[in-house]
C-alpha positions, 0 to 999 in steps of 0.5 A: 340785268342787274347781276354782278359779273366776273369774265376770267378770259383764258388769254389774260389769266395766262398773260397775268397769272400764269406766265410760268406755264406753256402749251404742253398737255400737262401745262394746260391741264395745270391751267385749267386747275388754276382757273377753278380755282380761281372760281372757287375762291370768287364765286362768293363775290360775284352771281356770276363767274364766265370763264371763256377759255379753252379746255380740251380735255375731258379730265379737266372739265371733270376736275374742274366740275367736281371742285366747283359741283352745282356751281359749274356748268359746262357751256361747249361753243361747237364750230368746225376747223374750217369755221374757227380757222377763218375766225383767227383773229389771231393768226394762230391756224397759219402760224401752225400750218407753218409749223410755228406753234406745235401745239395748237389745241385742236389743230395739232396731232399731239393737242387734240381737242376732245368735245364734251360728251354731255355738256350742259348747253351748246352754242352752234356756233359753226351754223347757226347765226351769232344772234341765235347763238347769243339768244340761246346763250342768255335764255340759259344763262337767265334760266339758270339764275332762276332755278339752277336745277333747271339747267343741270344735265 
């Protein structure tokens, strides 16, 4: 459509850049800091910055909001464990039944997942069709790009 585009994907950031960090709650939020960032200092290239990845705590989503202000909008994929358990391409969910990843965010005791209280659109991922969902998703994304204050909480 015409608009230049960045996709900062969590895997590969962490694959490329952040090798030194691990999956502790500490870690993570460290993670998510270094991705504004990395938005803050791309946003003056680009029209529009994705950045899929997981961030399960609300203090980094705040952080994250207040250093990138009106240029940041929270967009929360909502699904169910039993719904993103069968969506693992990755074998992560039966890796962490089995006890070889302690972590896993959203699945394990000590990572909890904690959903955004107030995001700025939901994608129902969990029931609603992936062509739904990607209507809604781009008729935000294109409102957006019209008129930022249409989109704002």
């Amino acid at each position: 459509m015409g608009n230049s585009v960045l996709i900062l994907d969590g895997d590969d950031v962490r694959n490329r850049l952040h090798t030194h960090l691990g999956f502790t709650e500490e870690d993570i939020k460290i993670n998510n800091e270094l991705i504004a960032g990395l938005c803050l200092t791309s946003r003056g290239d680009y029209d529009i910055i994705f950045v899929p990845i997981i961030s399960p705590f609300e203090s980094s989503r705040k952080r994250a909001r207040k250093l990138l202000g009106k240029d940041f909008y929270e967009i929360y994929f909502s699904a169910d464990l039993e719904t993103v358990s069968a969506r693992d391409v990755k074998g992560l969910y039966s890796k962490a039944r089995r006890g070889e990843i302690p972590n896993l965010i959203g699945f394990s005791p000590g990572t909890p997942y904690e959903a955004p209280a107030a995001p700025d659109h939901v994608v129902h991922s969990g029931r609603e069709t992936m062509k739904t969902c990607l209507d809604g998703f781009l008729r935000f994304v294109l409102r957006t790009l019209d008129n930022p204050s249409v989109a704002t909480r």
